[in-house]
C-alpha positions in Angstrom: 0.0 0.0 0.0 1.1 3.5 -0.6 1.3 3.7 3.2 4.4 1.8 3.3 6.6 4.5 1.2 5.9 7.5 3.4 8.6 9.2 5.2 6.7 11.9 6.9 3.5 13.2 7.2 2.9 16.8 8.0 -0.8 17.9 9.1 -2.4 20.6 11.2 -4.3 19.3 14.2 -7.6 21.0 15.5 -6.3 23.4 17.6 -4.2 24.7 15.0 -0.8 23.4 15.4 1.6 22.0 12.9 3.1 18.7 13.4 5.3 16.6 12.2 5.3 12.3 12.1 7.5 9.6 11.1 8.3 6.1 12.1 10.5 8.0 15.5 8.7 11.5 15.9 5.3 11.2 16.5 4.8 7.4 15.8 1.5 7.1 16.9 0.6 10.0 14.8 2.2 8.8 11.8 0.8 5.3 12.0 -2.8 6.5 13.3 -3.2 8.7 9.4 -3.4 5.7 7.2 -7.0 4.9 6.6 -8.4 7.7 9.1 -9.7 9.9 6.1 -9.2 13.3 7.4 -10.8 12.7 10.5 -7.4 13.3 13.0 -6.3 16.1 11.0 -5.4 17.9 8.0 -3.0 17.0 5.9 -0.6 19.5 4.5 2.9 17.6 2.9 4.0 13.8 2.5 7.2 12.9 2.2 7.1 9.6 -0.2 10.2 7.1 -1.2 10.3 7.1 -4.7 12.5 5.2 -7.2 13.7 5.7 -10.9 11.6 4.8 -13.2 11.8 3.8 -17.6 9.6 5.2 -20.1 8.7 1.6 -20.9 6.9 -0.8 -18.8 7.3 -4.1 -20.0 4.5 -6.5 -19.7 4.4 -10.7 -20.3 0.6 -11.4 -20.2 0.3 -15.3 -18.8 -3.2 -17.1 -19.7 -4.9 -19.0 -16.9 -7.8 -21.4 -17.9 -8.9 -23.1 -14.5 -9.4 -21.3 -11.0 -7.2 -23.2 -9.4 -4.4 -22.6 -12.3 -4.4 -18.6 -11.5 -4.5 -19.0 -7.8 -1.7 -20.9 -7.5 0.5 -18.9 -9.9 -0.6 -15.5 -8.3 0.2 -16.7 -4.8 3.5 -18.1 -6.0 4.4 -15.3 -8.1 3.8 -12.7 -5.3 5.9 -14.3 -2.5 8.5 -15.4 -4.6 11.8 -13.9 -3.9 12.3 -12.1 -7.5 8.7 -11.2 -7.9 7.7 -9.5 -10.8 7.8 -5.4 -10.1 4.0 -5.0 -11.0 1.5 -7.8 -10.5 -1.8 -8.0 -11.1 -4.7 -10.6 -12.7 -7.7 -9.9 -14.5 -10.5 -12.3 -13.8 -12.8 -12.9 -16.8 -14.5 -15.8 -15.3 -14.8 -18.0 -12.4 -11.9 -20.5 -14.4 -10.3 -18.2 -17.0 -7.8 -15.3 -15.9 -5.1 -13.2 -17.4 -2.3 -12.7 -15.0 -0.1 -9.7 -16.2 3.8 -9.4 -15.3 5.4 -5.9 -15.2 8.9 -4.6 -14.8 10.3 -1.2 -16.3 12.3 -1.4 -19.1 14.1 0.2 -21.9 13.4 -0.3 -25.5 16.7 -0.6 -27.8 16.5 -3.4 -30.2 14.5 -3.5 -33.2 12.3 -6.1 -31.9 11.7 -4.5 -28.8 10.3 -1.7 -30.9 8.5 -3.8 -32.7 6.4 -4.5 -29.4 5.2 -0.9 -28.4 1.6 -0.7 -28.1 0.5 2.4 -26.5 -2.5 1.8 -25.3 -4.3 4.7 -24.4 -4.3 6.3 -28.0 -8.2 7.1 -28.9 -8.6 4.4 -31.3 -7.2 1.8 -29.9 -9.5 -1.3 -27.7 -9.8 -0.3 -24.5 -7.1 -2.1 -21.9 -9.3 -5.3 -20.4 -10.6 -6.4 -23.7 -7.2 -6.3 -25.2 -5.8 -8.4 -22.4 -8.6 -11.0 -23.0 -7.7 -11.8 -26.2 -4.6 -13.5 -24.6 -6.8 -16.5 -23.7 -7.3 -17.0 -27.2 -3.7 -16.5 -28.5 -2.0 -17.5 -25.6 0.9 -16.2 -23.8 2.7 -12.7 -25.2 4.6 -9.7 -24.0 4.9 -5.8 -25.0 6.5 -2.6 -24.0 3.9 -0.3 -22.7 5.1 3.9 -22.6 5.2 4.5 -19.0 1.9 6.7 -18.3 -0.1 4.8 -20.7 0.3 1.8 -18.4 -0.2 3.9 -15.8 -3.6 4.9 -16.9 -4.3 1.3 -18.2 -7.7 1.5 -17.1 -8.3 5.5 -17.4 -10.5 5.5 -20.7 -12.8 2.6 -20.1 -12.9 3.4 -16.3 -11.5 -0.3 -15.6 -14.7 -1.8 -17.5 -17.5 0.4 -16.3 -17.9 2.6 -19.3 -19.3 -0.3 -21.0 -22.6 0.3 -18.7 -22.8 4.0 -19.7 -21.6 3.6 -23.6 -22.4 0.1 -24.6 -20.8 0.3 -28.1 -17.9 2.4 -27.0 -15.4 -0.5 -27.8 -16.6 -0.8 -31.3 -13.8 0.0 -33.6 -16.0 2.8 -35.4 -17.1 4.4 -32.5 -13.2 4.6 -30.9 -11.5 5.7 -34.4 -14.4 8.3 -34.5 -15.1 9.4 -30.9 -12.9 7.7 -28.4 -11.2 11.6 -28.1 -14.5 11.9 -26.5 -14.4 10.1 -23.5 -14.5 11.9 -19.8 -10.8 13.5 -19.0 -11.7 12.7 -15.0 -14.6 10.0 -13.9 -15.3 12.6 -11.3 -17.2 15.0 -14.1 -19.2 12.2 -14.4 -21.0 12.6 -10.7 -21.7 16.1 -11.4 -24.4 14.8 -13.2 -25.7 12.7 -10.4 -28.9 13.3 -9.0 -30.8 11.6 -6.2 -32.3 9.1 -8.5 -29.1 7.9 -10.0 -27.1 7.9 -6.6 -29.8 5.6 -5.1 -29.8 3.1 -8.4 -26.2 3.2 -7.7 -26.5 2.0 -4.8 -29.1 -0.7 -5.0 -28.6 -2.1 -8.3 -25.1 -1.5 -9.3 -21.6 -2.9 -7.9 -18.8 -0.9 -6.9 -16.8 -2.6 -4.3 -13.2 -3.7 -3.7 -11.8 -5.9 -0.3 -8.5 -6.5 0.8 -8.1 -10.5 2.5 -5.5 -12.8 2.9 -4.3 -14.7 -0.5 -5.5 -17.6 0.9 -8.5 -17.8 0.4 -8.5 -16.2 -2.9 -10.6 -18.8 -4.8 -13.7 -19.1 -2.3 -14.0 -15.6 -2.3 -14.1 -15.4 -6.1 -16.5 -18.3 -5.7 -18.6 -16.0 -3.5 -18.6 -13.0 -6.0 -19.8 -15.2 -8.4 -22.8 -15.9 -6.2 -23.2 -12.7 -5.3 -22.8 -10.1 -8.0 -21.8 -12.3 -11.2 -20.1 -9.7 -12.5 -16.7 -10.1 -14.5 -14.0 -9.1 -15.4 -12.8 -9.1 -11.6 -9.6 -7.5 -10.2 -7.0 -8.9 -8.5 -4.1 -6.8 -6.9 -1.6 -8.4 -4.4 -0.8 -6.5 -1.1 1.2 -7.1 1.8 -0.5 -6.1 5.3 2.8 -5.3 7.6 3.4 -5.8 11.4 4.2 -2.4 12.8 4.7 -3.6 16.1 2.9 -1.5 18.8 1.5 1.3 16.2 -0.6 -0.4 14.3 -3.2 1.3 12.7 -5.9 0.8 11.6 -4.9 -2.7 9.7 -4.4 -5.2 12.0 -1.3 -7.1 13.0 -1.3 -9.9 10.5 -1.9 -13.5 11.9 -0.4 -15.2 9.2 3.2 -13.3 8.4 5.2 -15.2 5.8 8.4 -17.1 7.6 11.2 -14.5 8.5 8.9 -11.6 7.3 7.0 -9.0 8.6 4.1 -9.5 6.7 1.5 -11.5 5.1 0.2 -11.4 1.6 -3.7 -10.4 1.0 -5.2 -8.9 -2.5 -7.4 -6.7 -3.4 -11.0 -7.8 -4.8 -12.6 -5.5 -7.2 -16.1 -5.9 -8.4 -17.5 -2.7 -10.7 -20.7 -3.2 -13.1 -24.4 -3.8 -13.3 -24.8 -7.7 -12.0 -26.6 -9.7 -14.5 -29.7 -10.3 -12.9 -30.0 -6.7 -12.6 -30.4 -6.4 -16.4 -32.4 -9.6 -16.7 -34.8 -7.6 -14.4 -34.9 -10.1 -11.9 -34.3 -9.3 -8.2 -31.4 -8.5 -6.5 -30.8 -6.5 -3.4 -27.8 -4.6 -2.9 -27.9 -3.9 0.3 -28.1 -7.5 1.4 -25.8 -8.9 -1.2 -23.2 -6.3 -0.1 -24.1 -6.8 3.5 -23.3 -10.6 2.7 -19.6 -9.5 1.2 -18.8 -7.6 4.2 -20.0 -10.2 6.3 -17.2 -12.4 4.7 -14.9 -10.3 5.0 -15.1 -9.6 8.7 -14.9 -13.3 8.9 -11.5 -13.6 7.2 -9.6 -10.7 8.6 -10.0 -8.5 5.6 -11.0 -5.1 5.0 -13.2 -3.0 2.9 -11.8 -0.2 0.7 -12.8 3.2 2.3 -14.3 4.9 -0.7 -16.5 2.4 -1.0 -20.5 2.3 0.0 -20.8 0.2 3.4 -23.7 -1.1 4.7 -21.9 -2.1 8.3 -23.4 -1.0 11.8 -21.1 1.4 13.1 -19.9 -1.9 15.8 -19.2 -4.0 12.6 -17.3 -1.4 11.0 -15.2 -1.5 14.4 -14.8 -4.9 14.2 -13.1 -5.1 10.7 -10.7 -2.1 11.6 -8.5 -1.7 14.6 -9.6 1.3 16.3 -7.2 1.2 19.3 -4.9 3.7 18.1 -6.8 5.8 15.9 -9.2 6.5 19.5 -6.3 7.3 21.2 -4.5 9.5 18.6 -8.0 11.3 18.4 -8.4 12.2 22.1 -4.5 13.3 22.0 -4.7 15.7 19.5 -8.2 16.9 20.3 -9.7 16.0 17.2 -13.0 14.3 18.9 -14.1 17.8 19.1 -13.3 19.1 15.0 -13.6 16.5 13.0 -16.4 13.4 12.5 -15.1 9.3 12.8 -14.2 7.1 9.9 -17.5 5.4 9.8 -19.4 9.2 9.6 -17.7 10.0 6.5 -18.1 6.7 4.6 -21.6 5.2 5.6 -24.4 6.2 2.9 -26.5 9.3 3.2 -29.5 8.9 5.6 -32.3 9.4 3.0 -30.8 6.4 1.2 
């Protein structure tokens, strides 16, 4: 997580003083802000470890045609000791996967050149359909430009613009109008009304969970049941023990031997769910209710930005609130600022 390459943090607490935190100066402070949304203080600087980077990423696209095929291979690839750089898997059913390796790269030879695709030029397919195709051809690799793989998923908004422009992928459409396509999702919202927020809610998915590795193919299993939707993403993260401060992740139970942490993945789910569109019922609010249920159950977590259907008492049981209460009280923010679970739950009239 992002979390992991800060330095320093510098906020400005509710009585209007400017502090400092790192891993020595106002530890609990500095491992209390992950995860607490602006609800200890306000952030003003971060100080982040960065590395060089290549204007090429280099990507070798691995086809997976049975569940337990891509579960294996992700959980081996992202503990192994010369794991790939960037890892990630695209789930386009419950037994067929794409699992794309990354590493940055330069491109000299003629053959290597041969093998740029930039991706995120107007007319070309949009990202998840063009990693598809692998399961058909089988395994390939490609230099991506640097920023194009970075916004991989920018233009179709992962695989959600497909709900909004259902022929957007057709090859006419992109050659002639792909320029078209929203510069930030968040333009989208301003056309949100109260109508559209609460069909949002009810009978559309957008929802992403962070649980241990382990159990990566009965939760895929339970999506399936749940919200049928594909593709599904898969992102590998390491949870960390940080000793005393924890935050607001818990110390993992199951740390990898002679490591400080244990490998968990992120979940993502974003679409209509089929039975939506075959007008047949579904309930959000129970299905997601069912998904955070599970999650409790296996020590994971629910991404933030998120719509939660948790009781305030079961949000507290999926995140450690030990510190975060205490850093609150310290630096007065009780008084200034709401909790976690204020800012994320769904607006009252919904």
């Amino acid at each position: 997580l992002i979390q992991e390459t800060v330095e320093a943090y510098e906020v400005i607490t509710a009585d209007g003083s400017l502090v400092r935190a790192t891993r020595t100066e106002n530890a609990d402070l500095f491992y209390a802000l992950p995860w607490s949304w602006g609800t200890i203080a306000f952030l003003v600087a971060v100080e982040l470890k960065i590395i060089p980077v290549k204007p090429y990423m280099h990507i070798q696209y691995i086809p997976c045609h049975s569940q337990e095929e891509y579960c294996k291979k992700m959980q081996e690839l992202s503990v192994a000791d010369d794991t790939p750089g960037f890892l990630e898997a695209t789930v386009y059913a419950k037994d067929k996967a794409v699992i794309m390796c990354g590493e940055f790269a330069e491109v000299k030879t003629r053959e290597q050149r041969a093998k740029i695709n930039s991706i995120n030029r107007w007319y070309k397919p949009w990202y998840y359909t063009h990693v598809e195709k692998c399961l058909e051809s089988g395994p390939f690799e490609e230099y991506i430009p640097l920023r194009h793989y970075y916004h991989r998923y920018t233009r179709s908004i992962f695989w959600e613009l497909r709900e909004l422009i259902p022929f957007g992928n057709h090859p006419v459409y992109r050659y002639l109008l792909g320029w078209l396509g929203a510069p930030k999702v968040s333009f989208l919202k301003f056309t949100m009304n109260k109508g559209v927020r609460r069909k949002l809610i009810y009978k559309h998915v957008v929802q992403d969970i962070i649980i241990p590795i382990s159990v990566m193919s009965e939760a895929i299993d339970l999506f399936h049941d749940l919200f049928e939707i594909y593709p599904l993403l898969v992102f590998p993260i390491r949870i960390y023990d940080n000793g005393k401060h924890q935050g607001m992740l818990r110390k993992p139970e199951n740390s990898m031997p002679g490591k400080n942490w244990e490998m968990y993945f992120d979940l993502g789910a974003y679409g209509i769910p089929p039975a939506v569109k075959r007008k047949e019922p579904w309930d959000g609010r129970e299905m997601v209710r069912k998904m955070e249920k599970y999650t409790r159950d296996v020590k994971g977590y629910q991404l933030l930005y998120a719509d939660t259907f948790m009781t305030r008492e079961e949000f507290r049981e999926m995140f450690d609130h030990t510190l975060y209460d205490k850093v609150r009280k310290k630096y007065k923010a009780e008084s200034a600022f709401p909790e976690v679970y204020d800012k994320i739950k769904p607006e009252d009239w919904l």
